[in-house]
PyMOL Python script that loads the backbone (N, CA, C, O; Angstrom):
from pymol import cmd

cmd.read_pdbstr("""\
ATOM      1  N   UNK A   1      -4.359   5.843  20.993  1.00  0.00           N
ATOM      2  CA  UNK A   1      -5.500   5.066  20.596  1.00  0.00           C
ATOM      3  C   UNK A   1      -6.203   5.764  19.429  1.00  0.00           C
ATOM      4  O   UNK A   1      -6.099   6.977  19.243  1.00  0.00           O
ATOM      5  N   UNK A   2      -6.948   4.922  18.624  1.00  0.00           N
ATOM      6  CA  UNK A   2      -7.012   5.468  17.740  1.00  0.00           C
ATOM      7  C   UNK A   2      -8.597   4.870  17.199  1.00  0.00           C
ATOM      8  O   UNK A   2      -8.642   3.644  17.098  1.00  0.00           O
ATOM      9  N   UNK A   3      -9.795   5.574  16.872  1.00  0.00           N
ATOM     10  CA  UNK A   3     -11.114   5.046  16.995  1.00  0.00           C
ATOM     11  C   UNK A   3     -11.134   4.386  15.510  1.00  0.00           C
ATOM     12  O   UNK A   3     -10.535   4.855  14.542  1.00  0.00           O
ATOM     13  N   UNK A   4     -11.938   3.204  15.508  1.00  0.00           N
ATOM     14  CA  UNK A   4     -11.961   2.404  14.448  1.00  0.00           C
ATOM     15  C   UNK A   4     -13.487   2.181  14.112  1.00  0.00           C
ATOM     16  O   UNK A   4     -13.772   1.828  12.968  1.00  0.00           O
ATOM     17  N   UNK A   5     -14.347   2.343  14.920  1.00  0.00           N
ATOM     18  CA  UNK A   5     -15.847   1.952  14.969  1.00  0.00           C
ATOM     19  C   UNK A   5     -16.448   2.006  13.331  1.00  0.00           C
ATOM     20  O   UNK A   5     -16.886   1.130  12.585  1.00  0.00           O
ATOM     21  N   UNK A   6     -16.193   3.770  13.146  1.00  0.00           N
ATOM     22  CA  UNK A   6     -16.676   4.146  11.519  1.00  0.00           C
ATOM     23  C   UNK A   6     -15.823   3.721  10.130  1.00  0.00           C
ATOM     24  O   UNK A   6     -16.009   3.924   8.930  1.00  0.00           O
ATOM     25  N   UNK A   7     -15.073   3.216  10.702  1.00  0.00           N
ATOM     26  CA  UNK A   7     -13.233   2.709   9.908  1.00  0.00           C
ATOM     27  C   UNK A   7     -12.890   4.428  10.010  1.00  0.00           C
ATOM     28  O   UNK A   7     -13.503   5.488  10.138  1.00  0.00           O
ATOM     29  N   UNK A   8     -11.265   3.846   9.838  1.00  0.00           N
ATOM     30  CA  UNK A   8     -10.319   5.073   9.881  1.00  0.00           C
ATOM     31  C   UNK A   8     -10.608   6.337   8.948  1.00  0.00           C
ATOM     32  O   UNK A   8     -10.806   6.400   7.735  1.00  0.00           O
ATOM     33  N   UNK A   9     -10.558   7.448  10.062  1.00  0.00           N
ATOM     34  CA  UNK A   9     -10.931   8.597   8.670  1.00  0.00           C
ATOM     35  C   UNK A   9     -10.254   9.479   9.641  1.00  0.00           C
ATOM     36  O   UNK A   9      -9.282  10.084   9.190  1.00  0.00           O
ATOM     37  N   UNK A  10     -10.561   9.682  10.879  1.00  0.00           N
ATOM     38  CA  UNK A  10      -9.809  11.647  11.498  1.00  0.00           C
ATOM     39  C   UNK A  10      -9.703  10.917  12.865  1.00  0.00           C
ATOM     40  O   UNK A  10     -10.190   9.840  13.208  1.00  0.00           O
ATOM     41  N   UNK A  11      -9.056  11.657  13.438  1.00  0.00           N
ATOM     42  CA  UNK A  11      -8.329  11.534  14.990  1.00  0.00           C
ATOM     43  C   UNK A  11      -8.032  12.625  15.612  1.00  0.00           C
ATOM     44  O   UNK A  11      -7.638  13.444  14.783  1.00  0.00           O
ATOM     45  N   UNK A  12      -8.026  13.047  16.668  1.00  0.00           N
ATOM     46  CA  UNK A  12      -8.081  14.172  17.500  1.00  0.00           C
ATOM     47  C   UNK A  12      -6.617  13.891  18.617  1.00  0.00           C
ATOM     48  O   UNK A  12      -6.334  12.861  19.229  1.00  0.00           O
ATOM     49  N   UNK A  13      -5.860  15.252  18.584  1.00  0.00           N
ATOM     50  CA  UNK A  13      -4.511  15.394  19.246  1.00  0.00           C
ATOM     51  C   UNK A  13      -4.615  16.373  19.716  1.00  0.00           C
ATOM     52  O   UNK A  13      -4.838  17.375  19.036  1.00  0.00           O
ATOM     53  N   UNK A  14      -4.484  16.412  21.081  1.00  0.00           N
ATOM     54  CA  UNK A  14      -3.787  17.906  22.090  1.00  0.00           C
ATOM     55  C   UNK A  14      -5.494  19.026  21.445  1.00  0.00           C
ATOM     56  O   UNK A  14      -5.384  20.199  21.091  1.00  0.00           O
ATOM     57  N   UNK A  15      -6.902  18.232  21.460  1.00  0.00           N
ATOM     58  CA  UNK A  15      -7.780  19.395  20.882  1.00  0.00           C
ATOM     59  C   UNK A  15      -7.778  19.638  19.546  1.00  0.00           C
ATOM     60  O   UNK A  15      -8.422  20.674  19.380  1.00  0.00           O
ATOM     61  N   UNK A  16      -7.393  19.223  18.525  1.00  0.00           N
ATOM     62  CA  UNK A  16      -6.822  19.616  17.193  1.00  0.00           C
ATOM     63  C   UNK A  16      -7.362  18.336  16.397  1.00  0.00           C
ATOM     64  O   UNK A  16      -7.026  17.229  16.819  1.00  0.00           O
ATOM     65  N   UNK A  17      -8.355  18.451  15.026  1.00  0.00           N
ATOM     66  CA  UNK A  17      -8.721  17.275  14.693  1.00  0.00           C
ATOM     67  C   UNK A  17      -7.439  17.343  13.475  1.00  0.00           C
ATOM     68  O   UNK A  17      -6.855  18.288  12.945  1.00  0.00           O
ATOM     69  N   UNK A  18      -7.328  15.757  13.325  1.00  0.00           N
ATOM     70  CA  UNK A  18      -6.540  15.786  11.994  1.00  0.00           C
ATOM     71  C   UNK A  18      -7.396  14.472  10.601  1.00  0.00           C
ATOM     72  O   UNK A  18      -7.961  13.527  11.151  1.00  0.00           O
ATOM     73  N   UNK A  19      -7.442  14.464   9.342  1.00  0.00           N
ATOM     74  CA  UNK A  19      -8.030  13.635   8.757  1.00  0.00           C
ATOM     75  C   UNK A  19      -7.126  12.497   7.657  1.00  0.00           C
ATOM     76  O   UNK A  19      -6.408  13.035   6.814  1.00  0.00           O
ATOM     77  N   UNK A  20      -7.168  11.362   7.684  1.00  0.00           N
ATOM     78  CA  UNK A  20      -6.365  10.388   7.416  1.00  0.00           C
ATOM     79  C   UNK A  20      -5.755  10.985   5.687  1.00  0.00           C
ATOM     80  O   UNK A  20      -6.644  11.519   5.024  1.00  0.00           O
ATOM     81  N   UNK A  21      -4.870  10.932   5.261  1.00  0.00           N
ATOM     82  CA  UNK A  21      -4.747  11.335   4.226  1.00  0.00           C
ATOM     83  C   UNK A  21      -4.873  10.109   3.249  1.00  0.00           C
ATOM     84  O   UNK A  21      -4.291   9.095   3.634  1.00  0.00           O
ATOM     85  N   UNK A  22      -5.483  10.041   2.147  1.00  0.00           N
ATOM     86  CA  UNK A  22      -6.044   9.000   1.254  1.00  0.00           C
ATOM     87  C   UNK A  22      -7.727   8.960   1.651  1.00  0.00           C
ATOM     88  O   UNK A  22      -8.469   8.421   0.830  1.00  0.00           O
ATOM     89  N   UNK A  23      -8.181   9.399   2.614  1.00  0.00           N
ATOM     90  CA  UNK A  23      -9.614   9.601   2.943  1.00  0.00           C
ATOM     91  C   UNK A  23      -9.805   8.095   3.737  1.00  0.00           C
ATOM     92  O   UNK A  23      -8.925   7.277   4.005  1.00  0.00           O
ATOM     93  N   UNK A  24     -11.018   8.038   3.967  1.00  0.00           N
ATOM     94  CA  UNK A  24     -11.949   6.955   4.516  1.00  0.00           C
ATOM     95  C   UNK A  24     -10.834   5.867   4.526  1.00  0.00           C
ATOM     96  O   UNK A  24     -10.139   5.891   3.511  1.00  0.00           O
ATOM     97  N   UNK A  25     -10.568   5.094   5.275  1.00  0.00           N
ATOM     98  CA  UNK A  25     -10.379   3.083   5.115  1.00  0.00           C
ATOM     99  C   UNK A  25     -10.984   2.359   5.624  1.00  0.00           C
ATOM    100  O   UNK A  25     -10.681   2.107   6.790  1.00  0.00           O
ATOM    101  N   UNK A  26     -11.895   1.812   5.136  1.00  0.00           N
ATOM    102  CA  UNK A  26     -12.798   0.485   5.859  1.00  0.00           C
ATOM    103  C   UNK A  26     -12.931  -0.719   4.807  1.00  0.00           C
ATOM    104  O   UNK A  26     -12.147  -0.989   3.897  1.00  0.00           O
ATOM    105  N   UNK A  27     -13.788  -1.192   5.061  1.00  0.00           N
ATOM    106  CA  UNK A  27     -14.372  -2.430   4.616  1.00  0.00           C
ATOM    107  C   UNK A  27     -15.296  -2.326   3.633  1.00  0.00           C
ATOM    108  O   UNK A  27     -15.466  -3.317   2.922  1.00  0.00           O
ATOM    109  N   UNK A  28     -15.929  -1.350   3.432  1.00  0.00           N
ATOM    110  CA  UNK A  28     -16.738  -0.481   2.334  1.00  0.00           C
ATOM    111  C   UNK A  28     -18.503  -0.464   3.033  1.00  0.00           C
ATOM    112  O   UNK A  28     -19.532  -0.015   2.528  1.00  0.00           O
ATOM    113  N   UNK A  29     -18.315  -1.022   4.112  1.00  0.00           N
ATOM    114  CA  UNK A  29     -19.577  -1.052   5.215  1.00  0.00           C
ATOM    115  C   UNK A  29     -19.503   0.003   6.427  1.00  0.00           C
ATOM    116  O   UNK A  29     -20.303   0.176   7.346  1.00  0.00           O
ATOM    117  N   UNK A  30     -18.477   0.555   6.185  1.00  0.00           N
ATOM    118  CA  UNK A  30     -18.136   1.604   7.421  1.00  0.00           C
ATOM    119  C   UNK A  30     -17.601   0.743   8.879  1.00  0.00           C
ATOM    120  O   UNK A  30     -17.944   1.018  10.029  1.00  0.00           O
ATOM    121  N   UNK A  31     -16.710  -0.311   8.467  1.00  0.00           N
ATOM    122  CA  UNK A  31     -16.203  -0.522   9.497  1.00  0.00           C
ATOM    123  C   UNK A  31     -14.787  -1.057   9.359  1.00  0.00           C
ATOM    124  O   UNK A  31     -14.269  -1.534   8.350  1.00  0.00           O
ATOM    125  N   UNK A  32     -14.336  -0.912  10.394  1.00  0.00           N
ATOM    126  CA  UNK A  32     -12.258  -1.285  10.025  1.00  0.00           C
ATOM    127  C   UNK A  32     -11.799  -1.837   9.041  1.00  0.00           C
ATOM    128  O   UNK A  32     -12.242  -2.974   9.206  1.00  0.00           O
ATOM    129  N   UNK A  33     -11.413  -1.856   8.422  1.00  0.00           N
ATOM    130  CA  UNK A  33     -10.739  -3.082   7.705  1.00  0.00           C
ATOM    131  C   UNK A  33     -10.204  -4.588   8.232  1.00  0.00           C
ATOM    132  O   UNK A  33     -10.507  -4.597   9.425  1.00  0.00           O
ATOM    133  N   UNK A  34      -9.762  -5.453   8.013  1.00  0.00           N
ATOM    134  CA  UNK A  34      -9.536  -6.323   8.315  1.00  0.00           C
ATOM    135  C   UNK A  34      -8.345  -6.373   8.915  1.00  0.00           C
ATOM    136  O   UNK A  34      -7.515  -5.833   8.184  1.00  0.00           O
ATOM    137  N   UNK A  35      -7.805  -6.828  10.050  1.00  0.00           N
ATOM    138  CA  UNK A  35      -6.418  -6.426  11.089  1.00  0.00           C
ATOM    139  C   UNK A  35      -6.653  -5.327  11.545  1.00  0.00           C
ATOM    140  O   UNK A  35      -5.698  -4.730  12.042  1.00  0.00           O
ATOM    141  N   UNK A  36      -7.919  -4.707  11.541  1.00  0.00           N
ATOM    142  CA  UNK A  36      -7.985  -3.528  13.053  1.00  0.00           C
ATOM    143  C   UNK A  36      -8.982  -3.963  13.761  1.00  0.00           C
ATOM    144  O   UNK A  36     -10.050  -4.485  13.443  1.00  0.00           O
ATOM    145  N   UNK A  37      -8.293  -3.559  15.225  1.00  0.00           N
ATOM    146  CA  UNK A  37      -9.548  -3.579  15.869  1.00  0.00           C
ATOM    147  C   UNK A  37     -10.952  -2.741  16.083  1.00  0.00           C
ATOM    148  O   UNK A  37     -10.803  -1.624  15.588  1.00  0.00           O
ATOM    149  N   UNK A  38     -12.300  -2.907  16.667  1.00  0.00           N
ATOM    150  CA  UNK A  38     -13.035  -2.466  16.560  1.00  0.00           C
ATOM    151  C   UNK A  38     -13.783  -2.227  18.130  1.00  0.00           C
ATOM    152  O   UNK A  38     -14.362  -3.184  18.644  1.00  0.00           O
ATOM    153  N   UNK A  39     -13.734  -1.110  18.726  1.00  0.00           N
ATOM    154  CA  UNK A  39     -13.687  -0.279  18.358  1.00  0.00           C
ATOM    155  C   UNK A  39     -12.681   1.117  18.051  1.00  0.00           C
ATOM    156  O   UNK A  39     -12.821   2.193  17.470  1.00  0.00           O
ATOM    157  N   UNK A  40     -11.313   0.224  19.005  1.00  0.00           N
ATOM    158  CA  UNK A  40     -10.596   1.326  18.721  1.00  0.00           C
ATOM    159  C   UNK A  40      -9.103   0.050  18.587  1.00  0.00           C
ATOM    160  O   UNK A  40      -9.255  -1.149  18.818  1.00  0.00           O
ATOM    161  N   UNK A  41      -8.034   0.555  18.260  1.00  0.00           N
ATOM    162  CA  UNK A  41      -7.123   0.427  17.779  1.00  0.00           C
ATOM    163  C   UNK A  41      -5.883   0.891  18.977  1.00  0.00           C
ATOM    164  O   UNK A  41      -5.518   2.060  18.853  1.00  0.00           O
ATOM    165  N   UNK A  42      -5.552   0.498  19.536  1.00  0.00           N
ATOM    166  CA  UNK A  42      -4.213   0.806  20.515  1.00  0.00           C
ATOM    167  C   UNK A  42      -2.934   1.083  19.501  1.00  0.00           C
ATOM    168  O   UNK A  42      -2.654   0.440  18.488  1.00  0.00           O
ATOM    169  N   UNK A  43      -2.351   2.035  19.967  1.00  0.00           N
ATOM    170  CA  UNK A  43      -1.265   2.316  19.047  1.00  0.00           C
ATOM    171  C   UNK A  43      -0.303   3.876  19.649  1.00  0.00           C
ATOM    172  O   UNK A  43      -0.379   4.258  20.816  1.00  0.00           O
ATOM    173  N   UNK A  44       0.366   4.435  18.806  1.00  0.00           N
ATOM    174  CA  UNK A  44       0.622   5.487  19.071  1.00  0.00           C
ATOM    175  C   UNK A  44       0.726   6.835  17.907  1.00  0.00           C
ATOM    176  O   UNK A  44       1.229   6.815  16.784  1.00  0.00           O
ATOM    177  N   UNK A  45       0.166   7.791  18.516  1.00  0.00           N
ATOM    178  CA  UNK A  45       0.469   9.076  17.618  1.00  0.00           C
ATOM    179  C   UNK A  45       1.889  10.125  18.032  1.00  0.00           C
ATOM    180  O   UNK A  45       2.166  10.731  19.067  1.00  0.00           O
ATOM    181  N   UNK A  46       2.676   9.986  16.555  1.00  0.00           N
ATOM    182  CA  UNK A  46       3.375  10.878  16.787  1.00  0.00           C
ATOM    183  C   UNK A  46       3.129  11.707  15.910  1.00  0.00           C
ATOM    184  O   UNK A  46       2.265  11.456  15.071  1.00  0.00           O
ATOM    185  N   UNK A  47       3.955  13.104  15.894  1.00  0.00           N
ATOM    186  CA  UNK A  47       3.412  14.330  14.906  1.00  0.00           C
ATOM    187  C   UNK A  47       4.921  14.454  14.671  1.00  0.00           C
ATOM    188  O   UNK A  47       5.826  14.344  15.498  1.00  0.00           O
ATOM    189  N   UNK A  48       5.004  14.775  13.006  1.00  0.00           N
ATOM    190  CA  UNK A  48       5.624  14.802  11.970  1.00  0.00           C
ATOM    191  C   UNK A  48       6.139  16.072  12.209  1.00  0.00           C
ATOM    192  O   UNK A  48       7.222  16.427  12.673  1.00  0.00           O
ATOM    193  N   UNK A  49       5.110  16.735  11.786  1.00  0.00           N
ATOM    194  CA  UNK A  49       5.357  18.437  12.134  1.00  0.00           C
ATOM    195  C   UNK A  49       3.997  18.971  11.966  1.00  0.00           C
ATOM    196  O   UNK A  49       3.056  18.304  11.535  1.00  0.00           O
ATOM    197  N   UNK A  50       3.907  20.792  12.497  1.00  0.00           N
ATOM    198  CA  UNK A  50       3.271  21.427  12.576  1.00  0.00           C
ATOM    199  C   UNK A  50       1.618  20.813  12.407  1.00  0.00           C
ATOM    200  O   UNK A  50       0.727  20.921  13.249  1.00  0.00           O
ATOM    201  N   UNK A  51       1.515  20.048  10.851  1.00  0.00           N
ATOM    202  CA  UNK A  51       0.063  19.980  10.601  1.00  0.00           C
ATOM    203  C   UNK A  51      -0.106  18.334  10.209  1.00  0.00           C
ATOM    204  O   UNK A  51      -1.026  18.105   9.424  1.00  0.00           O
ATOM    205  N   UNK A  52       0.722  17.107  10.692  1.00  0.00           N
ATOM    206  CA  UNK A  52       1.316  16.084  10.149  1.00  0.00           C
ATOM    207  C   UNK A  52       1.089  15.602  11.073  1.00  0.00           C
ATOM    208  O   UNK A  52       1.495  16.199  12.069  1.00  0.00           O
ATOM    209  N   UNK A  53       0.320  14.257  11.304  1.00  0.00           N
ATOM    210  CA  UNK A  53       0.481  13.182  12.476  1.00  0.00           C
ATOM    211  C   UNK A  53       0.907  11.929  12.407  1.00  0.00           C
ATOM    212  O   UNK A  53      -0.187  12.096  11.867  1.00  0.00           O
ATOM    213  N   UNK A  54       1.259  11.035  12.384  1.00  0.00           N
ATOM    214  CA  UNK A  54       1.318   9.700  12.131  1.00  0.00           C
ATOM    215  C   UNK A  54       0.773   8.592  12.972  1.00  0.00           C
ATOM    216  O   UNK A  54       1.189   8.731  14.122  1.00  0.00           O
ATOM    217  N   UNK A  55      -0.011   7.526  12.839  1.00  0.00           N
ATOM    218  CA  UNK A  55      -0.570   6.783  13.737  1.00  0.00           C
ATOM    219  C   UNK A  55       0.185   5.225  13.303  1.00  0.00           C
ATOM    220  O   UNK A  55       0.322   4.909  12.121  1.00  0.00           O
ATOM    221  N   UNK A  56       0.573   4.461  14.283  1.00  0.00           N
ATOM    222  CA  UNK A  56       1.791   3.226  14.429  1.00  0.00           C
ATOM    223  C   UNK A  56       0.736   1.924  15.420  1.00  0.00           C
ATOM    224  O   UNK A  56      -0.124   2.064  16.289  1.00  0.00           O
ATOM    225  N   UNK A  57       1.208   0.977  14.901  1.00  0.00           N
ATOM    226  CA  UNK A  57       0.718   0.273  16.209  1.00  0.00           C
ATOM    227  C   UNK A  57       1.838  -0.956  16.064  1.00  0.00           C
ATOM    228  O   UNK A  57       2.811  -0.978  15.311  1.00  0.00           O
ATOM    229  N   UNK A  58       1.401  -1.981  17.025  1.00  0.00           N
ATOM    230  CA  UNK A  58       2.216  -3.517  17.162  1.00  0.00           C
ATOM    231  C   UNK A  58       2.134  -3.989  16.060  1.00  0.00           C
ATOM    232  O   UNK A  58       3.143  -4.491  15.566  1.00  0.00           O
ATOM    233  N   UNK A  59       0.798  -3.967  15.281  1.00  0.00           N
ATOM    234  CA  UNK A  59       0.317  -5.014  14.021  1.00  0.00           C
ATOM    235  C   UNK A  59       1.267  -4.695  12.683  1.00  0.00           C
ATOM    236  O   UNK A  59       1.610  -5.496  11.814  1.00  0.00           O
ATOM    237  N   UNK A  60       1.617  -3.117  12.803  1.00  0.00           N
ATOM    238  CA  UNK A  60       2.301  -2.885  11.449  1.00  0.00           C
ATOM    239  C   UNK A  60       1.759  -1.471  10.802  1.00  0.00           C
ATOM    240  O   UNK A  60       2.391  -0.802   9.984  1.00  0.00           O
ATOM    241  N   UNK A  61       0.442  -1.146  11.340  1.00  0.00           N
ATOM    242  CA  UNK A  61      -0.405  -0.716  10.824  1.00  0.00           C
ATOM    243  C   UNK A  61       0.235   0.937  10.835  1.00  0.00           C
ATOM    244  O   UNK A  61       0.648   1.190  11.967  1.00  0.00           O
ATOM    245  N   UNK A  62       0.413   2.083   9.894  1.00  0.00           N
ATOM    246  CA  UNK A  62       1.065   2.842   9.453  1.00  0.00           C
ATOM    247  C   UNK A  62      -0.010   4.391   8.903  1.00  0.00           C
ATOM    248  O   UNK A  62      -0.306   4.187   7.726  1.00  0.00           O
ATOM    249  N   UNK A  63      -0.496   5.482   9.287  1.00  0.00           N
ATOM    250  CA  UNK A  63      -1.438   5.353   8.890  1.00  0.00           C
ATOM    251  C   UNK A  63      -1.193   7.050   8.907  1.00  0.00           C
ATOM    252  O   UNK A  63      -1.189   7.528  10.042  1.00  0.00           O
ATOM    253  N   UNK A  64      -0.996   7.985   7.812  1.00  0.00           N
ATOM    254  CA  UNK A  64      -0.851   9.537   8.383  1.00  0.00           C
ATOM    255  C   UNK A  64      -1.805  10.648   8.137  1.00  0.00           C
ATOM    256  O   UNK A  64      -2.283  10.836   7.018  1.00  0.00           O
ATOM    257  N   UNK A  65      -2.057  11.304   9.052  1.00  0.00           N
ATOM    258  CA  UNK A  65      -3.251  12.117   8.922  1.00  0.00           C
ATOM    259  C   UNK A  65      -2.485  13.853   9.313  1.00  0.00           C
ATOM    260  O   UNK A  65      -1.537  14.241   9.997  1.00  0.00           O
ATOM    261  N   UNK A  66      -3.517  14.500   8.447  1.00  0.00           N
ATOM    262  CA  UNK A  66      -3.293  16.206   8.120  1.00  0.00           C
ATOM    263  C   UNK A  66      -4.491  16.908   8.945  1.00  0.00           C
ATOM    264  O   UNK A  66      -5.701  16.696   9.027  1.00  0.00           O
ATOM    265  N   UNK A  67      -3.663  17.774   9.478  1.00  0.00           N
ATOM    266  CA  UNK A  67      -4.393  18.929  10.229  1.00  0.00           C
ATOM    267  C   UNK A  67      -5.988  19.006   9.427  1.00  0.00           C
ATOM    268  O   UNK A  67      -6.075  18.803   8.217  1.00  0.00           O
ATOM    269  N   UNK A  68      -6.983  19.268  10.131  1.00  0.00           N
ATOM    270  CA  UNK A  68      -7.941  19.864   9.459  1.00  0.00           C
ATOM    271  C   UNK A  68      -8.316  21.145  10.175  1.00  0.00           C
ATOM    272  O   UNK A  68      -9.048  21.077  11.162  1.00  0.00           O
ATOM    273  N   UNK A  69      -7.774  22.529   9.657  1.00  0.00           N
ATOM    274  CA  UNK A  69      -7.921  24.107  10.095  1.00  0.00           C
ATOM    275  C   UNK A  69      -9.174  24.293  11.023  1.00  0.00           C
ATOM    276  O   UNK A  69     -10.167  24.248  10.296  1.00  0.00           O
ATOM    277  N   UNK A  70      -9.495  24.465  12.202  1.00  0.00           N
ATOM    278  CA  UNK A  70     -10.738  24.671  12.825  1.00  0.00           C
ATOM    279  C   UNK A  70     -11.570  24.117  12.897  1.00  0.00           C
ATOM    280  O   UNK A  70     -12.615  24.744  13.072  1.00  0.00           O
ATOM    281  N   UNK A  71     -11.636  22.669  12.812  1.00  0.00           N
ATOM    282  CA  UNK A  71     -12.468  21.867  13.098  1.00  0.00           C
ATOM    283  C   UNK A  71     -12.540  21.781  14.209  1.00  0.00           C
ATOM    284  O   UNK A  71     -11.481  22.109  14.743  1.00  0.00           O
ATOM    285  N   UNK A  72     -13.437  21.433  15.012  1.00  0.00           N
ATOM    286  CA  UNK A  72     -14.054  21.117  16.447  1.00  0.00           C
ATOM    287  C   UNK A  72     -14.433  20.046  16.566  1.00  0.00           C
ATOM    288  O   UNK A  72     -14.391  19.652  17.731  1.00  0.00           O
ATOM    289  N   UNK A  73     -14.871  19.235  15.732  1.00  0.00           N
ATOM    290  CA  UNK A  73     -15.564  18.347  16.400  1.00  0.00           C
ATOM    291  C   UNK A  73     -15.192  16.966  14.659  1.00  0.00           C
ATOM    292  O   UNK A  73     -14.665  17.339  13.610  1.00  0.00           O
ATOM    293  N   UNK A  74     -15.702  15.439  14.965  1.00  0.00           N
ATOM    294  CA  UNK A  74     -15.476  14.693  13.799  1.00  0.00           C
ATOM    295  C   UNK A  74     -15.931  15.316  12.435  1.00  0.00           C
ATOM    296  O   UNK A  74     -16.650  16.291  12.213  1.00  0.00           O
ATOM    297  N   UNK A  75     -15.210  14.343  11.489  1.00  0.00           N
ATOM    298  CA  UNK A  75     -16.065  14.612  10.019  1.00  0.00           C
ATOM    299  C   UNK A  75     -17.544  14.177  10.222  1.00  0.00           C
ATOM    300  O   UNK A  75     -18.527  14.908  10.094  1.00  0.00           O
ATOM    301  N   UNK A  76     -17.534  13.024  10.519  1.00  0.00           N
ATOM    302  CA  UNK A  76     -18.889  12.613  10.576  1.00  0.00           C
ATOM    303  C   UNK A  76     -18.792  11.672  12.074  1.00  0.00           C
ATOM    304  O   UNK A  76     -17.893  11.674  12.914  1.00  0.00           O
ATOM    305  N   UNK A  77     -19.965  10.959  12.043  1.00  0.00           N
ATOM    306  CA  UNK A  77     -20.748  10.283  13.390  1.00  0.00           C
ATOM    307  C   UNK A  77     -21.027   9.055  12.617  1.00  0.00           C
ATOM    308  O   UNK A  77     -21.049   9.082  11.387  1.00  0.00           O
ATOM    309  N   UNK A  78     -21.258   7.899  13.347  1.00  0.00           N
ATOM    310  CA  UNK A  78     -21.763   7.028  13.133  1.00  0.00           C
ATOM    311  C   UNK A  78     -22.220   6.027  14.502  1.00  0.00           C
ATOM    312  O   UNK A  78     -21.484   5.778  15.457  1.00  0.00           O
ATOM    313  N   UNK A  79     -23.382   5.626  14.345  1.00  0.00           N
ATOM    314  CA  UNK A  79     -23.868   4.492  15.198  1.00  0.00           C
ATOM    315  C   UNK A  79     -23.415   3.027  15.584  1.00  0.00           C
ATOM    316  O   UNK A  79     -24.099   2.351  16.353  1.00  0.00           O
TER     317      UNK A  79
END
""", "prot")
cmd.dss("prot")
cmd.show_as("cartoon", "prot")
cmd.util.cbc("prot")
cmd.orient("prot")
């Protein structure tokens, strides 16, 4: 699963944040784009390698995100 609320930007695996590579995707309002759901997105993460994730779903939707070194917690928050 994969959170969509703020639109796509980072995702969290096994404790480990990772951040979408190409940055931010939304709607330019901070919310999904159009063909995701809101608030989260059903799908699956697999990992590429070491610092590489990939996020898949039914719709098509294709989406790969990079380790971010010691992060704990999101890039950002939103309401």
């Amino acid at each position: 699963m994969l959170i969509t609320h703020c639109g796509i930007d980072d995702l969290q695996l096994e404790g480990q944040w990772y951040e979408r590579v190409g940055g931010l995707l939304d709607d330019g309002s901070r919310n999904p784009p159009d063909g995701w759901d809101n608030p989260e997105q059903e799908g699956t993460v697999t990992r590429v390698d070491e610092t590489t994730v990939v996020f898949t779903d039914d719709a098509g939707h294709s989406e790969e995100f990079v380790l971010r070194e010691g992060a704990t917690e999101p890039k950002d928050s939103c309401d």
